[in-house]
C-alpha positions in Angstrom: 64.5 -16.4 -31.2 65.2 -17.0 -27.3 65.5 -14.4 -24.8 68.3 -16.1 -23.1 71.6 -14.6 -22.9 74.3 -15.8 -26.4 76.9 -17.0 -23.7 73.6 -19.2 -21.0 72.5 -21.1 -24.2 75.8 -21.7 -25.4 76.5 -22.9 -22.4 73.1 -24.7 -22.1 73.6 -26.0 -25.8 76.5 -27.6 -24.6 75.6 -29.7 -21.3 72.0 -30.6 -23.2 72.4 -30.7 -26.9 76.1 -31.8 -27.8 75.5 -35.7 -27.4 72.3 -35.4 -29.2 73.5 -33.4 -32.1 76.6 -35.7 -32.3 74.1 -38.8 -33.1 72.6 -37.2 -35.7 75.7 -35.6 -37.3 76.6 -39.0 -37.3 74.2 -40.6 -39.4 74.5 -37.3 -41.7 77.7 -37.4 -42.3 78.4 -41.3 -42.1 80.8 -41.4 -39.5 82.4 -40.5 -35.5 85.4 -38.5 -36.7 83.6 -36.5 -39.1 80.6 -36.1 -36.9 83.2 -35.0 -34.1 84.8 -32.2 -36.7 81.3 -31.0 -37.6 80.7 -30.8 -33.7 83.3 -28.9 -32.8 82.7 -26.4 -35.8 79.0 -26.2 -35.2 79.6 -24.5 -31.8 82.3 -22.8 -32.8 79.6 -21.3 -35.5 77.3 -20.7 -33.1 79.8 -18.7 -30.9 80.5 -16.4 -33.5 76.8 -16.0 -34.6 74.6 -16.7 -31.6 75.5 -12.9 -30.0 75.2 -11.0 -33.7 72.3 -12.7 -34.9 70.6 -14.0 -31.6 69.5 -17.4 -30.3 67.8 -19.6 -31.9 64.7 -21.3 -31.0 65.6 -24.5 -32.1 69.3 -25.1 -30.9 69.2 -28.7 -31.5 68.4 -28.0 -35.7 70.5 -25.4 -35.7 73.2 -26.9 -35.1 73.0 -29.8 -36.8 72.7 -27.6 -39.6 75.6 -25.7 -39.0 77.6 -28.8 -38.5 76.8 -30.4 -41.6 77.0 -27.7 -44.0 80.2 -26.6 -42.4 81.7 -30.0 -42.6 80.3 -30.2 -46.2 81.8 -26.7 -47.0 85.1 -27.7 -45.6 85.3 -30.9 -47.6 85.0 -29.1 -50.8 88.0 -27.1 -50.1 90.0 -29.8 -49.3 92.0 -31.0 -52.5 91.6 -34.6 -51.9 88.0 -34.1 -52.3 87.8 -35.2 -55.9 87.0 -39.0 -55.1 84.2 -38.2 -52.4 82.4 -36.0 -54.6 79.7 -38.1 -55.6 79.4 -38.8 -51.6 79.1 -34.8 -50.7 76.9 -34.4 -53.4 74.1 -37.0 -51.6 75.5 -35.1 -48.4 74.3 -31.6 -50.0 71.4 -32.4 -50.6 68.5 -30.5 -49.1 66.9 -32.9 -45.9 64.2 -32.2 -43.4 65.1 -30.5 -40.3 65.7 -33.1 -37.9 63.6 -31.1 -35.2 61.1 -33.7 -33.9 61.8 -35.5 -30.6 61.5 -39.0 -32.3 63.9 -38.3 -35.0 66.3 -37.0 -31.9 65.8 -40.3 -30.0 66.1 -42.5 -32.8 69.5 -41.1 -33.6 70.7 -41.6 -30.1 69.2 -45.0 -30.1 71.0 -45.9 -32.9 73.8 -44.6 -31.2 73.9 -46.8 -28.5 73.7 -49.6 -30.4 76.1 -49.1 -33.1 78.4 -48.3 -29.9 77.7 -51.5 -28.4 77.5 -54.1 -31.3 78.5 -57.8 -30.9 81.4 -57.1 -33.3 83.5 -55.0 -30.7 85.0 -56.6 -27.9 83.6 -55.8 -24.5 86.2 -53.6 -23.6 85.7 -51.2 -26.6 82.0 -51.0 -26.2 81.8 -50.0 -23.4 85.1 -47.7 -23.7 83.5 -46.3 -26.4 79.9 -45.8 -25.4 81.2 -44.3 -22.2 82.6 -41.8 -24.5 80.2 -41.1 -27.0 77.1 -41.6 -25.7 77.7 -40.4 -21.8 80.4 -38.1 -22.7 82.9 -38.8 -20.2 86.3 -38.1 -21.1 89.3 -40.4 -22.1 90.8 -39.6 -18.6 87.6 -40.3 -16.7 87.2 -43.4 -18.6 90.3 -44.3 -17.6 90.2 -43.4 -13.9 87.0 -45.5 -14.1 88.6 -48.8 -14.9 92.1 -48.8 -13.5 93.7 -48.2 -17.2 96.1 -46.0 -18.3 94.4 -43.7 -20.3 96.3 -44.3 -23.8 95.1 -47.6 -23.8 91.5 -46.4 -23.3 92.1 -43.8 -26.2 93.5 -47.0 -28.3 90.3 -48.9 -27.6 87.9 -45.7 -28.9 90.5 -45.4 -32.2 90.8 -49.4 -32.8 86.1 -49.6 -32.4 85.8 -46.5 -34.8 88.2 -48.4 -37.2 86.1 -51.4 -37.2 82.8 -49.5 -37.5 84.3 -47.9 -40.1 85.9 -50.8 -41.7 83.2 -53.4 -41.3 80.4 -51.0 -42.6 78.2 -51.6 -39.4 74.9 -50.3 -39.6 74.1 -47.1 -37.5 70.3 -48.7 -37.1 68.4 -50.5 -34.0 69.0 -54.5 -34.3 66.1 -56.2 -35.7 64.4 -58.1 -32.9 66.4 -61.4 -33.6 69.5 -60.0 -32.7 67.9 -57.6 -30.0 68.2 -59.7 -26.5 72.7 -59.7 -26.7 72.9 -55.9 -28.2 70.1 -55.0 -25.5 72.3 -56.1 -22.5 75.2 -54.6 -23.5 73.5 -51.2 -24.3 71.8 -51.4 -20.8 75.4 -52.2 -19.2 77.0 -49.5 -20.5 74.3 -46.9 -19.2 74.4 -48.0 -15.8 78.2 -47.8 -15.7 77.7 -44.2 -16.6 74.7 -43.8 -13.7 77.6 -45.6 -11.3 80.3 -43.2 -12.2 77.7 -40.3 -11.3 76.4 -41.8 -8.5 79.7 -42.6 -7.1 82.6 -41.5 -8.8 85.5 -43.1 -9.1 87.9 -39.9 -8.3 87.4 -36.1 -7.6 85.9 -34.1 -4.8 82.3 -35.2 -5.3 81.2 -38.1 -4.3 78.5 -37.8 -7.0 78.3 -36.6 -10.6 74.5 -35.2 -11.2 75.1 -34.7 -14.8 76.0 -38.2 -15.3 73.3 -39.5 -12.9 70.8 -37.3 -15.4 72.3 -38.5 -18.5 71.8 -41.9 -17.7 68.7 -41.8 -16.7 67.5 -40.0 -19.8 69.3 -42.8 -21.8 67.3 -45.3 -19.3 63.9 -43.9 -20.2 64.8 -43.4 -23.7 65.0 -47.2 -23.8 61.9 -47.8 -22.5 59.7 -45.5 -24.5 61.0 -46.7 -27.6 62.0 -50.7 -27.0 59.5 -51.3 -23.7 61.3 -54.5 -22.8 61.7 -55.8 -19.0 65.2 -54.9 -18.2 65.3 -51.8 -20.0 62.1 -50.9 -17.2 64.7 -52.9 -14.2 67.4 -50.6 -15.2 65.0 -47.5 -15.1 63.4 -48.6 -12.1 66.8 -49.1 -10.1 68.5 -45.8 -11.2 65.2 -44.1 -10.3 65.5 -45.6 -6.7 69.0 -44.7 -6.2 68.8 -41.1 -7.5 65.5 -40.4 -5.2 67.8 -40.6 -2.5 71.1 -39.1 -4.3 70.9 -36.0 -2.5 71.0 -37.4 1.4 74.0 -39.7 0.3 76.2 -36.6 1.4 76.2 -33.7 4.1 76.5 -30.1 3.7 80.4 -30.7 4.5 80.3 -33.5 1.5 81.0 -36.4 3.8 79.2 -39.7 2.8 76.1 -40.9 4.9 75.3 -44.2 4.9 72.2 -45.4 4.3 71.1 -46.5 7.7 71.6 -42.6 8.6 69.9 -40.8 5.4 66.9 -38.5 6.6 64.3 -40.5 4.2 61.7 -37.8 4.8 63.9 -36.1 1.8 63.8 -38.7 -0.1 62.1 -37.9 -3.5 58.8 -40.2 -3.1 57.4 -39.4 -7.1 60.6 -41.2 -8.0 60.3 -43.8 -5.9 56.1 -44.1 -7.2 57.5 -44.3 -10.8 59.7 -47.1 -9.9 57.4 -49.1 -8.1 55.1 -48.6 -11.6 58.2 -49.7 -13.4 59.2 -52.6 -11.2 55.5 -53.9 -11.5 55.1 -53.5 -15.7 58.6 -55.9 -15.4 57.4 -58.6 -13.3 53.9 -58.8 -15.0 56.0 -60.1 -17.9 57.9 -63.0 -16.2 61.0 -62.2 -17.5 63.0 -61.5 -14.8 66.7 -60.3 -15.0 69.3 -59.2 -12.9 68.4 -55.2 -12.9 65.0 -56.1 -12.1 65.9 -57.9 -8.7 68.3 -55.4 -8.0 65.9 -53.1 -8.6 63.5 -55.0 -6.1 66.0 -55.3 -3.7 66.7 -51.5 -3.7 62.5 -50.8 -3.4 62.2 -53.0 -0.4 65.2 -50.5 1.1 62.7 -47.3 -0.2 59.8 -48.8 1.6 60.9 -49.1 5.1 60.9 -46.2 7.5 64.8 -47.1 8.8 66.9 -49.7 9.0 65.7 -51.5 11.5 62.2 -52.2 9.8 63.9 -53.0 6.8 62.6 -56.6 5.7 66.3 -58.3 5.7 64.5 -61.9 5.2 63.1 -60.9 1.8 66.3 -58.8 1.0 68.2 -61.9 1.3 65.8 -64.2 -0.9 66.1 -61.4 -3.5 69.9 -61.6 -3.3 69.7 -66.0 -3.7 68.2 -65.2 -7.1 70.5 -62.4 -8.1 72.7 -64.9 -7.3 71.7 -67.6 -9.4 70.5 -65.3 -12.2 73.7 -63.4 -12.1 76.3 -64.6 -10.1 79.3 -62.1 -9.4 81.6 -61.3 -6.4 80.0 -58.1 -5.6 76.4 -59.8 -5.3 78.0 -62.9 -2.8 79.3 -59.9 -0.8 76.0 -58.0 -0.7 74.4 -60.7 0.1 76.4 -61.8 3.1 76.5 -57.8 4.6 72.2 -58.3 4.0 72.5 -62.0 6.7 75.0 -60.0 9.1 71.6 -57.5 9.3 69.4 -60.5 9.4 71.1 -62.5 11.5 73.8 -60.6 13.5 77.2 -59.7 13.0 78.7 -63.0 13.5 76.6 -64.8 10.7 77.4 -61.8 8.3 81.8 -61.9 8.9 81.0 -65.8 8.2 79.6 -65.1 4.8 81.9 -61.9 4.1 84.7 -64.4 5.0 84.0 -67.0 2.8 82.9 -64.9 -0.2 86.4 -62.9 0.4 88.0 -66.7 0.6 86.5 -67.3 -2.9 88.8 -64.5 -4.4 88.4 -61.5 -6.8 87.9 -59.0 -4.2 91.1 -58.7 -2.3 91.4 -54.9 -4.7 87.7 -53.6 -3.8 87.4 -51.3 -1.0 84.1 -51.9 -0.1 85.1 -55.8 0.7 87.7 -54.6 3.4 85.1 -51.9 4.8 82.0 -54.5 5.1 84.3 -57.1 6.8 85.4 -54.4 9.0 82.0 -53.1 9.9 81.3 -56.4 10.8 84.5 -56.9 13.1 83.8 -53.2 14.5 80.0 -54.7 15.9 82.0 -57.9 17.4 84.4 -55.5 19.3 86.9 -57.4 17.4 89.0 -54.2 17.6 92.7 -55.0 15.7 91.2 -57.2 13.3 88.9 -54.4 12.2 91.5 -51.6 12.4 93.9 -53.5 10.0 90.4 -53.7 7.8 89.6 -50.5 7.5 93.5 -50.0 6.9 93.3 -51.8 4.0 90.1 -50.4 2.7 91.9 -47.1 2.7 94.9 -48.0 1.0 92.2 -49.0 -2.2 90.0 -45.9 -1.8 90.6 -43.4 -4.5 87.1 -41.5 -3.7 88.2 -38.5 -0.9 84.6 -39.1 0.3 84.8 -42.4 1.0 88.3 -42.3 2.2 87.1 -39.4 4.9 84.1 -41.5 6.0 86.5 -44.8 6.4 89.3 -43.2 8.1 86.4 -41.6 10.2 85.7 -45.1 11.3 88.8 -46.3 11.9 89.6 -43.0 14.4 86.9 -44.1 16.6 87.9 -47.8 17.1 
């Protein structure tokens, strides 16, 4: 039994061990709602027993136990029960401990996948992977993508339904079917990195559970499937969260990145990066987290932003471009020529990418044209900008910094 205190390993249990014993609960038990039920009565077991009987050493097993034979026990009091019978007696009986790492990451693998198969739409994997896998809420979910937040709880109810209904697997695709479920799986962890990275709404500009989570998720990928992106995605959340902490001051105010102390920047994370960004290329398959994890490694290799190597930034951007063309890659790109080539080349290209439409609603559009006004001492044209790039900032971090901008034009 542990030494730690019933009410820190409860606690602990929770931020650590909930999504992990919900993936196996739900292969156990055969699906989400049930698995959610024997959740929520597993800790509620472990609350009542935990301080009388101590902590165990193996919180993960323990749990799962407790969940399943709760669930179990329930079911058999219930007097609708008579037609699953046959089911709870296969349920019943007796199974290993599931208290090896691998059996812990195959679950979770499975997961993912089952969360993100080709039978869902696009909207309701990643609605529901968000919530499942990353555990963000309903309402986070919902602050994430614009939506109210019944119609995010909708999309989780109508996916369950069909995972339900359509008997899909909870297994790890076959590698024929690998390369489509594999993108989406990766797509949905890096919106949950993004959302702790930079959060859509609340105080804190970052979320370092989320950050963590994701990560874990990322490496979890690579150890078990070892393909390219799955060591891009890695590689580029790696990059990003060895400088996570010098994105913000001791007030909580964003720093930008030309301004970040890089002497605290977290150099073993940038050194397993590198390593990861290297195995990827070797295999000449190169996708879009792999350049953008390039592009962020070139930034973690130069001592400022002045010795940043902008010509090399930019190539890497042409091929993002062409590999994976978006709005919000056109835009990077053209802010990486106004560094290369001055402010006046970069409002060109910010100009003409904003001309193109789809990003008249994203914040970060307004404030990069404005930046670039601000350096031509185009004062009014950058003051109705940065206006406008506070009027679509939600993030009170980001709102401070811009309106901070826009006070000393």
């Amino acid at each position: 039994m542990s030494t730690t205190s019933p009410r820190d390993a409860l606690e602990a249990a929770y931020r650590t061990e909930a999504r992990r014993v919900l993936a196996t609960l739900i292969r156990l038990l055969g699906g989400f709602d049930a698995a959610e039920e024997a959740l929520h009565e597993a800790f509620t077991a472990a609350a009542e027993q935990w301080p009388r009987q101590g902590v165990p050493a193996n919180r993960y097993s323990w749990l799962v136990s407790a969940g399943r034979f709760r669930t179990i026990d329930r079911w058999r009091r219930e007097a609708r029960l008579a037609g699953a019978l046959p089911e709870l007696t296969a349920l019943a009986e007796p199974t290993p401990e599931p208290a090896m790492p691998e059996d812990i990451q195959d679950d979770e693998l499975r997961l993912i996948f089952v969360c993100c198969h080709p039978a869902l739409v696009p909207d309701a994997r990643i609605a529901l992977t968000l919530r499942e896998v990353g555990g963000l809420t309903t309402e986070e979910i919902a602050r994430a993508y614009l939506t109210p937040t019944p119609t995010i709880a909708q999309r989780i109810v109508r996916a369950k339904a069909k995972i339900r209904d359509e008997a899909i697997p909870y297994e790890v695709p076959d590698r024929a079917d690998l390369p489509v479920r594999l993108e989406s799986a990766l797509q949905v962890i890096y919106l949950i990195f993004n959302e702790g990275y930079a959060a859509t709404e609340g105080p804190n500009l970052t979320r370092a559970d989320l950050c963590a989570e994701a990560i874990r998720l990322g490496r979890l990928m690579v150890e078990l499937l070892d393909q390219p992106e799955a060591q891009g995605l890695l590689a580029l959340m790696l990059l990003h969260e060895a400088r996570r902490a010098t994105r913000v001051n001791a007030s909580g105010d964003l720093v930008l990145l030309e301004d970040q102390d890089r002497t605290l920047w977290d150099r073993s994370l940038i050194a397993e990066a590198d390593g990861l960004i290297g195995r990827a290329i070797a295999s000449r398959r190169i996708g879009p987290y792999i350049l953008q994890a390039a592009i962020a490694s070139v930034h973690a290799e130069a001592a400022g932003t002045a010795e940043t190597d902008w010509v090399q930034i930019v190539a890497l951007y042409d091929v993002l471009g062409r590999v994976d063309p978006s709005p919000v890659v056109a835009l990077n790109r053209a802010a990486a020529i106004g560094m290369r080539d001055g402010p006046q080349a970069g409002l060109a290209e910010i100009e003409a990418v904003m001309a193109q439409g789809g990003l008249d609603g994203y914040h970060l559009a307004h404030a990069a044209r404005a930046d670039m006004q601000r350096r031509l001492g185009l004062t009014e044209a950058a003051r109705t900008s940065y206006r406008r790039a506070i009027e679509l900032t939600r993030q009170p971090a980001e709102r401070r910094f811009i309106e901070g901008r826009l006070g000393q034009l």
